[in-house]
N, C-alpha and C positions, 0 to 999 in steps of 0.2 A: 526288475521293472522300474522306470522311471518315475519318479512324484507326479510328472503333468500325465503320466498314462491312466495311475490309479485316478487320479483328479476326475478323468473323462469319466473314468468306469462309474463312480461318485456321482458325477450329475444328470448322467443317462438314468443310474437309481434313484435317484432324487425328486426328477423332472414331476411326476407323477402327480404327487404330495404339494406341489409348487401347483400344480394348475390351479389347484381347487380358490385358492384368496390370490389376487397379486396387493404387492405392499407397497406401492407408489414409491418414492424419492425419499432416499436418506440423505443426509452425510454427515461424517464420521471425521475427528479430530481426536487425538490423543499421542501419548506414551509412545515409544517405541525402543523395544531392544534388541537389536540383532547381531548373531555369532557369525562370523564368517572369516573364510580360512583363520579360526581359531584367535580371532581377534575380536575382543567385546566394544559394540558399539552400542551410545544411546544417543537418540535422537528422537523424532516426530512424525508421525504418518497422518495423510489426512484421507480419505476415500469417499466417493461419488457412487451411492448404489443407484438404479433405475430399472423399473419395468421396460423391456423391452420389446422381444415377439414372443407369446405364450408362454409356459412355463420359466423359459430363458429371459434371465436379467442379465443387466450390462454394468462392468465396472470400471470406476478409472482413480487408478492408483495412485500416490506421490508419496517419499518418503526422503526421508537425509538422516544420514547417519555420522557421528564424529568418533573416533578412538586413536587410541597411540600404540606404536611397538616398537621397542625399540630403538626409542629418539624419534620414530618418522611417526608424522603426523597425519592420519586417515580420512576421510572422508566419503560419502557414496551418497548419490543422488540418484532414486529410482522413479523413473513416467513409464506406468501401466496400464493397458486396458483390456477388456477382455469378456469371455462370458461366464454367468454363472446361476447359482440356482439358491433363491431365497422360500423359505417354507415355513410356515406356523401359523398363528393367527394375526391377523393384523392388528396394529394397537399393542400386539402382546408379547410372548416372549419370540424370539425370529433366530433362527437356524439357517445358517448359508454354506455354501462351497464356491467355488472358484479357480480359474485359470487362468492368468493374467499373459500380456507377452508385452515388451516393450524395452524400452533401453534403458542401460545403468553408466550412471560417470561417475567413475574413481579417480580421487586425486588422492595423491602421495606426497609429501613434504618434509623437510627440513630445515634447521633452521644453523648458519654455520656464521658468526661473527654479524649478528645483525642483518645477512641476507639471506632473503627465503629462498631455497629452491625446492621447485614443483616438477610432478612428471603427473598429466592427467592421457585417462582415456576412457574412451566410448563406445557400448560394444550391445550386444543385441541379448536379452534374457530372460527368461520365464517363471514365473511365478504363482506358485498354487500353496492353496491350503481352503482354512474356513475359521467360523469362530459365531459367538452366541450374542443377540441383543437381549438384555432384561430390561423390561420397562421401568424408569422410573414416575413419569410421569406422563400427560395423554400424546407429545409428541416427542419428548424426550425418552433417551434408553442410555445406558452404561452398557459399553462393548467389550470384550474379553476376544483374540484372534491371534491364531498362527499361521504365518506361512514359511515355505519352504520357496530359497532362491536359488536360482540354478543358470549360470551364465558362464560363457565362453571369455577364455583372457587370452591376451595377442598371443603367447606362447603355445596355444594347442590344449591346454589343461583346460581344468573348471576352476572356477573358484566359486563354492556355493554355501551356502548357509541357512542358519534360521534367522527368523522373526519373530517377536512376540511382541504386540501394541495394545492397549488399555485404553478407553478412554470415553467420549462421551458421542450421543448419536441424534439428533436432530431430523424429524421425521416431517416431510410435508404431505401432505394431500392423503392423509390417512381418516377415513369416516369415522364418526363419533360413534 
């Protein structure tokens, strides 16, 4: 079974638990480390939660990644959005899940006598997981989150990986 099928099956359980409080407008800047086809990258993710239509929120992704293998030089740029389902108390500790779709650019590079050469491309990919806000303070939260990338390369294969991002979470329009 694929990651975005469990995802669905995830938020369809979820929905539930999510009607009861909705948690207004985060967003989310930190850490980001992600494996893919077996090459460790770090970089930064930033994420936009929002209440949506009832239980379902909406999110929109962005992340860049840098690594090396083998002399070439890596890169990936991810724009995501999607639906998903945020649950807990408001103000307080927040549980979510997620199912992202949107595009990824990969560039590749080289660098041979002082001239770089690049081969970039663009291509269509999906993205699920979830992960935990603790509050630290009345709008502020520390976010801990994984996902699971999953995208098409020109050649017919996948090329997919994880994520793991840390970081900090800035909460609007949350009641005292």
């Amino acid at each position: 079974m694929r990651p975005p099928v469990v995802l669905a099956a995830l938020l369809a359980l979820a929905a539930p638990p999510a009607a009861a409080e909705r948690q207004g407008t985060d967003l989310f800047a930190g850490y980001s480390f992600a494996k893919i086809d077996d090459v460790n990258r770090n970089g930064a993710n930033a994420t936009l939660g929002f209440d949506l239509i009832g239980p379902i929120d909406g999110f929109v992704d962005s992340s860049v990644h840098w690594g090396g293998s083998e002399g070439t030089n890596l890169e990936d740029l991810t724009l995501m959005a999607g639906p998903g389902v945020r649950f807990g108390k408001r103000g307080g500790t927040v549980f979510f899940v997620r199912a992202l779709a949107g595009l990824v650019r990969d560039r590749a590079s080289i660098t041979v006598l002082d001239v770089d050469i690049s081969e970039s491309s663009r291509r269509f990919a999906v993205l699920a997981g979830g992960g935990i806000d603790f509050p630290i303070a009345k709008k502020l939260a520390v976010r801990a989150q994984g996902d699971y990338l999953w995208n098409d390369v020109p050649e017919g294969s996948t090329s997919s990986g994880f994520r793991a991002s840390a970081g900090i979470v800035f909460r609007f329009g949350i009641a005292p």
